[in-house]
N, C-alpha and C positions, 0 to 999 in steps of 0.2 A: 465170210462176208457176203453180204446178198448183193448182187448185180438186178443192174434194171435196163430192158430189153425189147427193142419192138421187131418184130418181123412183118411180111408182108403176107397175108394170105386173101387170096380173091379180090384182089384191091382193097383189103381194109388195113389198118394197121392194129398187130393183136399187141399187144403190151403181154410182159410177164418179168415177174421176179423170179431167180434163180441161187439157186447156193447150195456150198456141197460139191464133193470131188462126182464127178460121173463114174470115176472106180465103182463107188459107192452103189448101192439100191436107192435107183430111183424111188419117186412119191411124186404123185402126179396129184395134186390139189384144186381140185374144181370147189369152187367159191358158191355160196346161194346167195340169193335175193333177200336186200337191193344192194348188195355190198360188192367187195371186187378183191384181188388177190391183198390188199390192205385186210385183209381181214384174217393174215395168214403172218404177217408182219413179225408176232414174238414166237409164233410155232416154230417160223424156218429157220432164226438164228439158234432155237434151241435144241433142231434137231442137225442142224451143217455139218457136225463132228461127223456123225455115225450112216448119212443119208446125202443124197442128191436131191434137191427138192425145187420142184418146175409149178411154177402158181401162177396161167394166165388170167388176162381180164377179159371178158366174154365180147362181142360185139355189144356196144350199148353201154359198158360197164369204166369202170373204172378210166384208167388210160390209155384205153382204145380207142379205137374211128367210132362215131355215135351218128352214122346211116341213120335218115329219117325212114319211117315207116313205111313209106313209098318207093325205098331204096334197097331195103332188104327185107325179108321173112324173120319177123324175131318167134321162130316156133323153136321145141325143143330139139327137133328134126333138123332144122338149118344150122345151129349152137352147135351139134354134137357134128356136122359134117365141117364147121370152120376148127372145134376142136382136134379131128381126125385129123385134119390138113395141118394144123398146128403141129402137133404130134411127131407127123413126117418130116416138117419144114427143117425140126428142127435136130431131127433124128434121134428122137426115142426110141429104143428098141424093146426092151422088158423095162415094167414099170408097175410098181402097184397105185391103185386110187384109192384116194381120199375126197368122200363126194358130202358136200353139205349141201342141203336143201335144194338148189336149182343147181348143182354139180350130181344128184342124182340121176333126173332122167338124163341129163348130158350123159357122164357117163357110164348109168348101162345101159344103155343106145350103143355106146365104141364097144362096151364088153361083149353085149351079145350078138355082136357082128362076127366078132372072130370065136365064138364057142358054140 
């Protein structure tokens, strides 16, 4: 069963959907433009059996805080440090990605921090 979830990072609110025992391998699901972790909707119940599956919505995106432009940096550099934060908040520890289109530079930006 998917859970729907918001946490707090740098004052915004991030949204994500979840499902899947954390026993399991994680899969960390970064979403592309202009869509949002809805775009992950029939993958995560098809994989819940065999995986843990974590699909936030980006600042700006889906059911998260939507900061005017004046309020936050929407670069790929800012995305990949609210996802980093994310990550932690919620204490991911090993995790494979899944990056589509604007889930690319997000994250390998996190990858090639730690390698």
């Amino acid at each position: 069963m998917t859970t729907y979830r918001t946490v707090s990072i740098d004052g915004l609110d991030i949204f994500y959907r979840e499902a899947g025992s954390r026993d399991n391998p994680t899969i960390l699901l970064l979403h592309g433009f202009p869509t949002s972790s809805h775009m992950f909707r029939n993958l995560i119940p098809a994989l819940a059996d065999k995986f843990h599956l974590v699909a936030p919505d980006y600042p700006g995106y889906g059911n998260s805080s939507m900061p005017t432009i004046n309020e936050f940096d929407y670069t790929f550099d800012r995305l990949a440090e609210i996802v980093e934060k994310f990550i932690s908040a919620i204490a991911l520890k090993k995790y494979s990605l899944y990056v589509m289109d604007y889930g690319a530079p997000i994250g390998y930006r996190i990858a090639a921090k730690y390698t």
